[in-house]
NUSEVO-173997 format. One record per residue (C-alpha): residue number from 0; residue in one letter; x, y, z. Coordinates in Angstrom, 1 decimal, m for minus. Layout:
NUSEVO-173997
   n res      u      v      w
 NUM   a      X      Y      Z
...
//
This chain:
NUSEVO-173997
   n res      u      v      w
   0   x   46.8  m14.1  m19.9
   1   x   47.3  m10.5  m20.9
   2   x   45.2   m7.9  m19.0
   3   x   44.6   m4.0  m19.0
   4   x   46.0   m2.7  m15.7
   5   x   43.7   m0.5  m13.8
   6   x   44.1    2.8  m15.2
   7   x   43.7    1.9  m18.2
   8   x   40.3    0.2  m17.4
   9   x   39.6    3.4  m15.8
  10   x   40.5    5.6  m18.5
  11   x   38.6    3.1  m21.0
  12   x   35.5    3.3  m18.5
  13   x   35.5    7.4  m18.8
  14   x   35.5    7.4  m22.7
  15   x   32.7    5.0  m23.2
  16   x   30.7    7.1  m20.5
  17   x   31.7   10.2  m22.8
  18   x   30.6    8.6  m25.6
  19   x   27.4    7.3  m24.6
  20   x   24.4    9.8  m25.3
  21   x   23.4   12.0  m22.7
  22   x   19.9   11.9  m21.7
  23   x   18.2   15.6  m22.6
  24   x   14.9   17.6  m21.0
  25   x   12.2   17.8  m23.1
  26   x   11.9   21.0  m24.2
  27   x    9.4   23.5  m25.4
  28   x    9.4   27.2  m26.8
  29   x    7.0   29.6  m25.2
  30   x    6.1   32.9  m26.6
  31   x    4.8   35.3  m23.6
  32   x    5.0   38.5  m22.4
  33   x    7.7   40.7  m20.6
  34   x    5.1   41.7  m18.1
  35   x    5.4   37.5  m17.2
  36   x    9.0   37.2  m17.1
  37   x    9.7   41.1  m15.4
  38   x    7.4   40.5  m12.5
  39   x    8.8   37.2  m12.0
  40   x    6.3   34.8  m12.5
  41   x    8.7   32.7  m14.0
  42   x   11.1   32.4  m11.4
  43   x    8.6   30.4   m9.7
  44   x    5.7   28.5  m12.1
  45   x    8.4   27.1  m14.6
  46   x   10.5   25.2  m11.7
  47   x    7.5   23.9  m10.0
  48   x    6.4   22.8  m14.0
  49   x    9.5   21.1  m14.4
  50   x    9.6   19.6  m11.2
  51   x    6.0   18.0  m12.1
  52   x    7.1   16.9  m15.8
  53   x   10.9   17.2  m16.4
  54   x   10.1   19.9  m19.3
  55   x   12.4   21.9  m20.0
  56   x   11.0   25.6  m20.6
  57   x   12.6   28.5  m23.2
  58   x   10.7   32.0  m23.2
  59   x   11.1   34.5  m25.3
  60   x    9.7   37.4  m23.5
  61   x    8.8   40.4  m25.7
  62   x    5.3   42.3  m26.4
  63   x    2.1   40.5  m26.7
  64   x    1.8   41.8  m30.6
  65   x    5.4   40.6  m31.1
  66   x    5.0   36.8  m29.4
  67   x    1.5   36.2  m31.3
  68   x    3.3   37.0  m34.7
  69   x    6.2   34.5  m33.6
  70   x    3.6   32.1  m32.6
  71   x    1.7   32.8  m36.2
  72   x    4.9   32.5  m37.8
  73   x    5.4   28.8  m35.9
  74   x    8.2   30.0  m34.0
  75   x    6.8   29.1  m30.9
  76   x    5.0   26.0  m29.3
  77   x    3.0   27.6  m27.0
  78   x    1.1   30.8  m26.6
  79   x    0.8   32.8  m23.4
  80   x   m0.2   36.3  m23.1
  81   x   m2.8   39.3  m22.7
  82   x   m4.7   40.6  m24.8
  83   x   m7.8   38.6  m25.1
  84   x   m9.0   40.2  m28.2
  85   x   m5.8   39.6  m30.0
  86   x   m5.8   35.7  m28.6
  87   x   m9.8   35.1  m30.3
  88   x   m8.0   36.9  m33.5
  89   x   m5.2   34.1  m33.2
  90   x   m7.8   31.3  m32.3
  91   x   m9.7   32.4  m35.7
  92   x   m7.2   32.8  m37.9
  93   x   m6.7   28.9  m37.3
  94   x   m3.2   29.2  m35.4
  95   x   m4.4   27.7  m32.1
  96   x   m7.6   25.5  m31.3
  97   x   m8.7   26.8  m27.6
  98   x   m7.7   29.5  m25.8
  99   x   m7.7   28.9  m22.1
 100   x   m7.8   31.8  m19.3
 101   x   m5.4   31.2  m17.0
 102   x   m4.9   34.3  m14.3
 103   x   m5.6   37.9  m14.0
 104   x   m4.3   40.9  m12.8
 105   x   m4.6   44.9  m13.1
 106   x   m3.6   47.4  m14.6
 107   x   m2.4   50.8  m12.7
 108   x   m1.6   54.3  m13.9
 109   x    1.9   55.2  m12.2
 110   x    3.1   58.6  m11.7
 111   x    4.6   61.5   m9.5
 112   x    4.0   60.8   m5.6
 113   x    3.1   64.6   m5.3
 114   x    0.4   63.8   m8.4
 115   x    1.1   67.3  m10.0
 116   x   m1.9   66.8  m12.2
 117   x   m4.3   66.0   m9.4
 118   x   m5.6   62.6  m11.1
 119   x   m5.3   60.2   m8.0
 120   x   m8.5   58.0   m7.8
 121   x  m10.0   55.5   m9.1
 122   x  m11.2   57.3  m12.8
 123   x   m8.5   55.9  m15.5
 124   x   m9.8   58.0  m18.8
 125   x  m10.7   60.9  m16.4
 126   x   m7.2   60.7  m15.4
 127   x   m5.7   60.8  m18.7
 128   x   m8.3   63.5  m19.7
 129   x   m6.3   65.4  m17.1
 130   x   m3.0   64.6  m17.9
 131   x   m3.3   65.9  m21.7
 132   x   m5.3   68.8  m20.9
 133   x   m1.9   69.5  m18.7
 134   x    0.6   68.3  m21.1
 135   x    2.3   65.9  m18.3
 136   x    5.0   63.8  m19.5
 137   x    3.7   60.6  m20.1
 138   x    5.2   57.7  m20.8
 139   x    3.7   55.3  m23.8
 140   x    5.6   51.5  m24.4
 141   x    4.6   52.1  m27.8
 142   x    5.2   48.9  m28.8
 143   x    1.9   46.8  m29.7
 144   x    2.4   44.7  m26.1
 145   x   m0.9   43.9  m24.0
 146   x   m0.1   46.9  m22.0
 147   x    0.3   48.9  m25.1
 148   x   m2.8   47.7  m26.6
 149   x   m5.0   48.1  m22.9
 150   x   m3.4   51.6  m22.9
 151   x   m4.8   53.0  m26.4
 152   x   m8.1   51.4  m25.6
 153   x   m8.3   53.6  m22.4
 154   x   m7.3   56.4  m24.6
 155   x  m10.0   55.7  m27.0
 156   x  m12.5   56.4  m24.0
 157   x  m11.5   59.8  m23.1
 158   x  m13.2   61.9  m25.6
 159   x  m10.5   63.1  m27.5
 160   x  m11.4   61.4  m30.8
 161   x  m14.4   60.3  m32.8
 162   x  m16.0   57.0  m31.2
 163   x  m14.0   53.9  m32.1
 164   x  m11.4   55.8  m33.4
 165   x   m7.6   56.0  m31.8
 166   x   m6.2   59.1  m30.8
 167   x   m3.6   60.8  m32.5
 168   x   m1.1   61.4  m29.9
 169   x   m0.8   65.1  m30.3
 170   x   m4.3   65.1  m28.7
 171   x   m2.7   63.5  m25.6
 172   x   m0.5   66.3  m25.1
 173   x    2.8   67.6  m25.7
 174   x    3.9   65.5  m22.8
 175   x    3.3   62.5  m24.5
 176   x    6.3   60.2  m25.4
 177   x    6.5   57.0  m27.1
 178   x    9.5   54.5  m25.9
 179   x    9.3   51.9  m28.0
 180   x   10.1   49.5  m25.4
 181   x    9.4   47.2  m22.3
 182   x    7.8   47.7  m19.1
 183   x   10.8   48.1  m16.9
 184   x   12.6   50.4  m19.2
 185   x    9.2   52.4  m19.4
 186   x    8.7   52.6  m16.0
 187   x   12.9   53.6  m15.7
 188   x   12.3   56.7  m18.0
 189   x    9.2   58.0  m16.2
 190   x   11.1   57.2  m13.0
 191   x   14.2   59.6  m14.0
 192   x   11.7   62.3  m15.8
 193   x    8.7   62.7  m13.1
 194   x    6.3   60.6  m16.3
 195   x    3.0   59.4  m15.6
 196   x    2.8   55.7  m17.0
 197   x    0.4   52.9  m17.4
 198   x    2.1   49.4  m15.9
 199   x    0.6   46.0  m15.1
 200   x    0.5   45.1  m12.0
 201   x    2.5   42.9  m11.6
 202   x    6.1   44.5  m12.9
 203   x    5.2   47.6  m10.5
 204   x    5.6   45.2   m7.8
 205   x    8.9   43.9   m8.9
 206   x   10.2   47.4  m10.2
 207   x   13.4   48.5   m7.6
 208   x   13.7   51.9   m9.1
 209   x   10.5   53.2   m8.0
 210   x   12.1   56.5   m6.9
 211   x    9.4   59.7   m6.3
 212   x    6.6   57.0   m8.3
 213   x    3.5   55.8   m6.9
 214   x    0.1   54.1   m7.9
 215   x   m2.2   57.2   m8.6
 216   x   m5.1   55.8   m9.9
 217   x   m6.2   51.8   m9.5
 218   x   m9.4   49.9   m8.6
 219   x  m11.3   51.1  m12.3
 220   x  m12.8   48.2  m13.5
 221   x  m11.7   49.1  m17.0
 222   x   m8.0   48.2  m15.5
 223   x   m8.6   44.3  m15.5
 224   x   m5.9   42.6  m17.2
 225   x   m6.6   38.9  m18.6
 226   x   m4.0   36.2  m19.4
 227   x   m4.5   33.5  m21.9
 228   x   m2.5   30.2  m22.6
 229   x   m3.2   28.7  m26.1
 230   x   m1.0   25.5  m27.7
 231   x    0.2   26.0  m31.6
 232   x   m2.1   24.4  m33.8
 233   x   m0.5   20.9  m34.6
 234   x   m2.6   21.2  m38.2
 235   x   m0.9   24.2  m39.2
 236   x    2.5   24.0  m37.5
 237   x    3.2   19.9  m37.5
 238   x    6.6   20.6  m36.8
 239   x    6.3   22.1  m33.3
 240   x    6.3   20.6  m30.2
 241   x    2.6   20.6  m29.6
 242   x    2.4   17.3  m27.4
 243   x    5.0   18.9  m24.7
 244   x    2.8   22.8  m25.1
 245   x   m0.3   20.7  m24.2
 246   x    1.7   19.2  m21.1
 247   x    2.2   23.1  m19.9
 248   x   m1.5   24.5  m21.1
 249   x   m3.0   21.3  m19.1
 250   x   m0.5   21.7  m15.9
 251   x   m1.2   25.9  m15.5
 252   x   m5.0   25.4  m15.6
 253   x   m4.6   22.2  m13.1
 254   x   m5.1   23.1   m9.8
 255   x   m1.2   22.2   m9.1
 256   x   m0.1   25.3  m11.8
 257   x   m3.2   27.3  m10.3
 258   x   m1.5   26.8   m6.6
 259   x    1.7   28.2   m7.9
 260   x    0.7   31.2   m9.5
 261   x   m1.5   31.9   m6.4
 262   x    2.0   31.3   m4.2
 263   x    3.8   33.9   m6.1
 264   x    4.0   36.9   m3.8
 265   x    6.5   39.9   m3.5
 266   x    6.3   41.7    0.0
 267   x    3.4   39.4    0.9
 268   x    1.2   40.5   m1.8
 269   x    0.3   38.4   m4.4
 270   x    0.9   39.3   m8.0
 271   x   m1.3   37.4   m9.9
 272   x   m4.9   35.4   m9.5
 273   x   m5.6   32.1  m11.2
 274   x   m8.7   32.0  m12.7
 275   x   m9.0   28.8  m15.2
 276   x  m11.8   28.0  m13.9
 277   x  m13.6   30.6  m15.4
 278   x  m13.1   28.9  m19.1
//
């Protein structure tokens, strides 16, 4: 009787196990915020999500303007920011059904230790009253994020333009700079410059290049940042991945996702504070 020796056996074993289809993660796409992924939320809530589902999790961390319009475009499955008027634009338009709240933090005005300007307190538009009356450098992200969008509202309360109405930013002084860009390169240019700068929370805590910056001014209630976590609308965007976004949306709220944005500390202080039970 003719028989394959053992190597051969072995070899054939290896290239049917080759062959054979390898099982993959289920996997959605998430639209959110670099404020999310630069404090480093992240590092944390999407482990402990795929440890409870075996989901696979790819963000794409850019401005909350910019992840809404990939979201609208039906780029993403799911939907999680700040900038609550922006999300109830979204919900309306018909690209998502329900948004859900899902944590909150602050925001903070960052800026020289020695406060040059003399704004440290707890008055945000009586701080920036100051700073363009002084022509401080400030730094601006510029870039139609949450923290963009939060920012130019603040500025909108200071007097220096009609009611309603933005102001032009050579009312804010001749300090003021537009960057264009994320939170951590923001708060690296008013690190190396001596700039005052609006930051969440959050990616202060995380920054390492804090340098001669400090918190000057926190604790206004007009600081409060929101987060929101909506799924794609299936109606509108069939093709996406709307089963596995609802998985997420319904584990964050839970109190298991809750529990591990709570756990996420830096230095012992927490970052960010769950609040899905205020939907």
């Amino acid at each position: 009787m003719w028989m394959l020796s053992a190597p051969t056996l072995a070899l054939a074993a290896a290239l049917l196990a080759a062959a054979a289809p390898v099982a993959q993660a289920e996997e959605i796409t998430m639209a959110s915020t670099t404020s999310t992924e630069q404090s480093g939320l992240f590092s944390t809530l999407l482990p402990d999500f795929k440890k409870a589902t075996q989901m696979d999790v790819k963000v794409v961390a850019v401005g909350t303007g910019q992840a809404i319009d990939m979201a609208r475009r039906g780029d993403a499955d799911v939907l999680f920011v700040h900038d609550t008027a922006a999300e109830e634009k979204f919900v309306a338009e018909g690209n998502a059904v329900k948004r859900f709240p899902v944590m909150y933090n602050d925001f903070v005005l960052i800026g020289p230790a020695k406060d040059p300007v003399g704004v440290k307190g707890k008055d945000i538009v009586a701080a920036l009253r100051k700073i363009a009356a002084a022509n401080a450098p400030f730094v601006s992200r510029g870039d139609k994020s949450g923290t963009d969008a939060a920012e130019r509202r603040l500025w909108s309360q200071t007097g220096l333009a009609e009611s309603g109405q933005q102001v032009a930013n050579e009312k804010k002084g001749s300090g003021y700079k537009e960057c264009g860009c994320g939170m951590g390169p923001a708060l690296n240019i008013a690190a190396s410059t001596g700039a005052y700068v609006v930051s969440d929370r959050g990616t202060w805590l995380s920054f390492k290049n804090k340098g001669e910056l400090a918190v000057v001014v926190e604790g206004d209630k007009r600081l409060f940042n929101q987060y929101g976590v909506m799924v794609v609308n299936p109606a509108k965007f069939p093709n996406r991945n709307t089963a596995g976004a609802q998985k997420f949306v319904d584990w964050v709220i839970s109190p298991q996702g809750q529990a591990s944005i709570a756990g996420y500390k830096i230095g012992g202080e927490q970052l960010f504070f769950p609040n899905a039970t205020a939907n």
